[in-house]
C-alpha positions in Angstrom: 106.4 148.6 122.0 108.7 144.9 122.5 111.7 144.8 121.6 111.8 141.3 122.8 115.9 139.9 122.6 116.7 143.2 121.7 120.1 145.2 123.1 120.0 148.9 124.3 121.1 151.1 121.0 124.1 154.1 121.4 123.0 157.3 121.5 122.8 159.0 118.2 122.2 155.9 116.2 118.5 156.0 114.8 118.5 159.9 115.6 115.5 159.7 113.1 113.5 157.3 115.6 110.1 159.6 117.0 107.8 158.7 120.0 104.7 159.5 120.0 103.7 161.0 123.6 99.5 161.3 124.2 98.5 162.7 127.9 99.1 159.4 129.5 102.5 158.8 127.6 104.4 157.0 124.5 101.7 155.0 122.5 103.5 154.2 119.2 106.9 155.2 117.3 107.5 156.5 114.0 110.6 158.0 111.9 111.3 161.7 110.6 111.6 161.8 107.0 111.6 165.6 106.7 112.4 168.3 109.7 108.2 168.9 110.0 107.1 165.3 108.7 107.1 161.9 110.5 105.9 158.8 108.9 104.1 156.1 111.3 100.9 153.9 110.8 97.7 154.3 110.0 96.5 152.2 113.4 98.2 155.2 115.1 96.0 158.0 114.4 93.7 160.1 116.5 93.2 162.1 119.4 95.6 164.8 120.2 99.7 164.4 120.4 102.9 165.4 120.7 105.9 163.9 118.3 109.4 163.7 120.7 112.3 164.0 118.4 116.0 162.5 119.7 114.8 161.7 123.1 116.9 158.0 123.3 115.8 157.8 126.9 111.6 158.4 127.6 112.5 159.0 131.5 114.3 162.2 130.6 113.1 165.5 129.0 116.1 166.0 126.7 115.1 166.5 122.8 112.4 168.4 121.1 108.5 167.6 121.5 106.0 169.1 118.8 102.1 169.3 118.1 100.7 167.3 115.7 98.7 169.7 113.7 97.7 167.4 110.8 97.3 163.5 110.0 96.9 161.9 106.2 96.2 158.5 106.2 97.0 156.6 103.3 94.0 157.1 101.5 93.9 153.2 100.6 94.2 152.5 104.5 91.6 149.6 105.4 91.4 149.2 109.2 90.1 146.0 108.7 93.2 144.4 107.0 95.2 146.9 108.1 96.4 147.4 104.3 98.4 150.7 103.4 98.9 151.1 107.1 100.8 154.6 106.4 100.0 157.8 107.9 101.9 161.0 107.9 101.7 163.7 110.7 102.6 166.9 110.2 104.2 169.1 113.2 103.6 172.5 113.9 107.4 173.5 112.9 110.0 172.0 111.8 112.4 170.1 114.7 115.5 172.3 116.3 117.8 168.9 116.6 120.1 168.2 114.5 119.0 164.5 113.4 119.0 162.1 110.6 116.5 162.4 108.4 116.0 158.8 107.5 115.8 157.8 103.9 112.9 155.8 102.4 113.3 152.9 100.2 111.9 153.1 96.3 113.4 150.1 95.0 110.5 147.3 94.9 112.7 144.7 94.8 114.5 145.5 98.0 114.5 144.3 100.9 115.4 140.5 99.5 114.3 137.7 101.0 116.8 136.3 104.0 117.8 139.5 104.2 119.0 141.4 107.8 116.5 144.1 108.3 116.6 146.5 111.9 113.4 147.6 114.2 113.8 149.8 116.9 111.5 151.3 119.5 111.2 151.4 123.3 108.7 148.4 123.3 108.4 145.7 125.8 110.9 143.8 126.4 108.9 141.1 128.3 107.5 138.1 126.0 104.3 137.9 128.0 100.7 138.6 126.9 99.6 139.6 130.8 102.8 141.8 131.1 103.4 144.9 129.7 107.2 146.2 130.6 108.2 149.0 128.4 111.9 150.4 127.8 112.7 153.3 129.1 115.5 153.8 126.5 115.5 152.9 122.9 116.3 149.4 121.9 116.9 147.3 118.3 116.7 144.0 117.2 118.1 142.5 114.1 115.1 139.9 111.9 115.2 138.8 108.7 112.9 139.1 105.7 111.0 136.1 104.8 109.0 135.8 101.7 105.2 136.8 101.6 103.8 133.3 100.7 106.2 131.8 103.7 104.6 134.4 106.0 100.7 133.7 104.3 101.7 130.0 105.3 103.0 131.1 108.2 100.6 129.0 111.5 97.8 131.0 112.7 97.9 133.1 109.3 94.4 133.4 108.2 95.4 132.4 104.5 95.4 135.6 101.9 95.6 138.3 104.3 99.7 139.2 103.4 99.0 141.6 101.0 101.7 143.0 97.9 101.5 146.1 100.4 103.0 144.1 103.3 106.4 142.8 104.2 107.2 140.1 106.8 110.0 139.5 109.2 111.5 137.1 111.9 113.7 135.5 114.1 113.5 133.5 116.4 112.1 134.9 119.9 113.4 138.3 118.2 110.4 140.6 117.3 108.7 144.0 117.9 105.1 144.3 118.8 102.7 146.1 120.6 104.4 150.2 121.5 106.2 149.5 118.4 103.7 150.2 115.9 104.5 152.6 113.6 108.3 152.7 114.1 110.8 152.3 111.5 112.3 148.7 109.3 115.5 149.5 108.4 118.2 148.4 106.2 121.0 149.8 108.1 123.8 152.0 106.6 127.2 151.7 107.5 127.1 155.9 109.1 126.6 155.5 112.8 124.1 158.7 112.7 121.8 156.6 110.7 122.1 159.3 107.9 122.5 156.2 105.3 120.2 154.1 106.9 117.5 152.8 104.6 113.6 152.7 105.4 112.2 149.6 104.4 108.9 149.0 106.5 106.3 150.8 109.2 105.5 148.5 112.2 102.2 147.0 111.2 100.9 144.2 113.1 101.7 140.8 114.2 100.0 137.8 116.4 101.2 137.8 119.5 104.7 138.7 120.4 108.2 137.1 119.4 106.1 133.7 118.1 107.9 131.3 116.3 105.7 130.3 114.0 103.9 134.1 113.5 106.3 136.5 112.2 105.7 140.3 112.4 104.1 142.6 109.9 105.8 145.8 108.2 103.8 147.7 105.6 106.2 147.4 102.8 107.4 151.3 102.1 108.3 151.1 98.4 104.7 150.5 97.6 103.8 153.9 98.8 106.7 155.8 98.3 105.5 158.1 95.9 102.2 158.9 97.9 104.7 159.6 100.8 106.7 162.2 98.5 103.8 163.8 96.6 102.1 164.8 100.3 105.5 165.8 101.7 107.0 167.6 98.7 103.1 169.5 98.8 102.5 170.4 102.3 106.4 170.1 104.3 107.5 173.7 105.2 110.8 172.2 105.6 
């Protein structure tokens, strides 16, 4: 992940906040939107892997680590464009902690533009494309919404590819790339559980890392909000 210009986040806020932990470690984030259910991207799936739930520091064993026992990718993912970059796991029981669900936005008119949106993950920290220096604890950053024909515009946008399905974000050296894929956007609720918090966008892509002219890429939630509930209302235990 990179949480580049990002500050060290108190314990229980973003109690929704996953890791996903393959053999060799975390690989991507994601957020638990029912006790059994986490919702990350599509550019996340395969192989075999473990969810961690309320683990805010990765060097410790505190917290409650699951099997993945089913993926769905959207079924409109492209890997290509990276459009509908959804996918929800599915655990093999429902989590023991007691944690925030977090809620999803279904409002697609919201998040506006200028906006102050919140990523979190335990991304590198370290603007550099040679190093790789990941948090050991979980970390957040504060960007703001920009508009999708700004972000189209945006320098080293190949024009067209910011789809209705995608929402962008930036600020200056502020941004989340690389481990963060698949973590939670969030339009942040005044409960310091993160129990109002608002879900807004999945970690998508981006070029580079904190690039001024490039901001990062969120698959906008709203447009598959109702995909997300029919699968989770059909096949959660919870």
């Amino acid at each position: 992940t990179r949480i580049v210009g990002g500050s060290q986040v108190s314990y229980c806020r973003y109690s929704y906040t996953v890791s996903l932990q393959d053999s060799i470690g975390h690989f991507c984030g994601g957020s638990l939107i029912a006790k059994d259910v986490v919702l990350t991207a599509a550019h996340c799936q395969g192989g075999n892997y473990d969810v961690v739930i309320n683990r805010h520091d990765l060097g410790t064993n505190t917290g409650d680590r699951i099997k993945m026992v089913k993926e769905i990718p959207h079924p409109k993912y492209n890997d290509r464009t990276t459009n509908y970059d959804f996918n929800l796991v599915f655990l093999d029981r429902p989590t023991n902690q007691n944690v925030a669900l977090v809620n999803l936005n279904d409002n697609k008119n919201s998040p506006s533009v200028n906006e102050e949106v919140w990523v979190m993950g335990w991304g590198d920290t370290v603007a550099d494309d040679y190093v790789q220096r990941l948090s050991d604890k979980l970390m957040d950053v504060s960007v703001n919404v920009i508009s999708n024909g700004d972000c189209d515009a945006s320098e080293g946008s190949i024009n067209g590819q910011i789809s209705d399905q995608m929402l962008c974000a930036r600020d200056n050296n502020e941004d989340a790339c690389q481990g963060d894929s698949g973590g939670p956007l969030v339009l942040r609720g005044n409960d310091n559980s993160g129990a109002k918090d608002v879900q807004v966008g999945v970690v998508s892509w981006g070029i580079g890392c904190a690039s001024k002219s490039f901001p990062g890429v969120y698959s906008r939630v709203s447009e598959a909000y109702d995909w997300i509930k029919d699968e989770v209302c059909s096949r959660s235990s919870d």
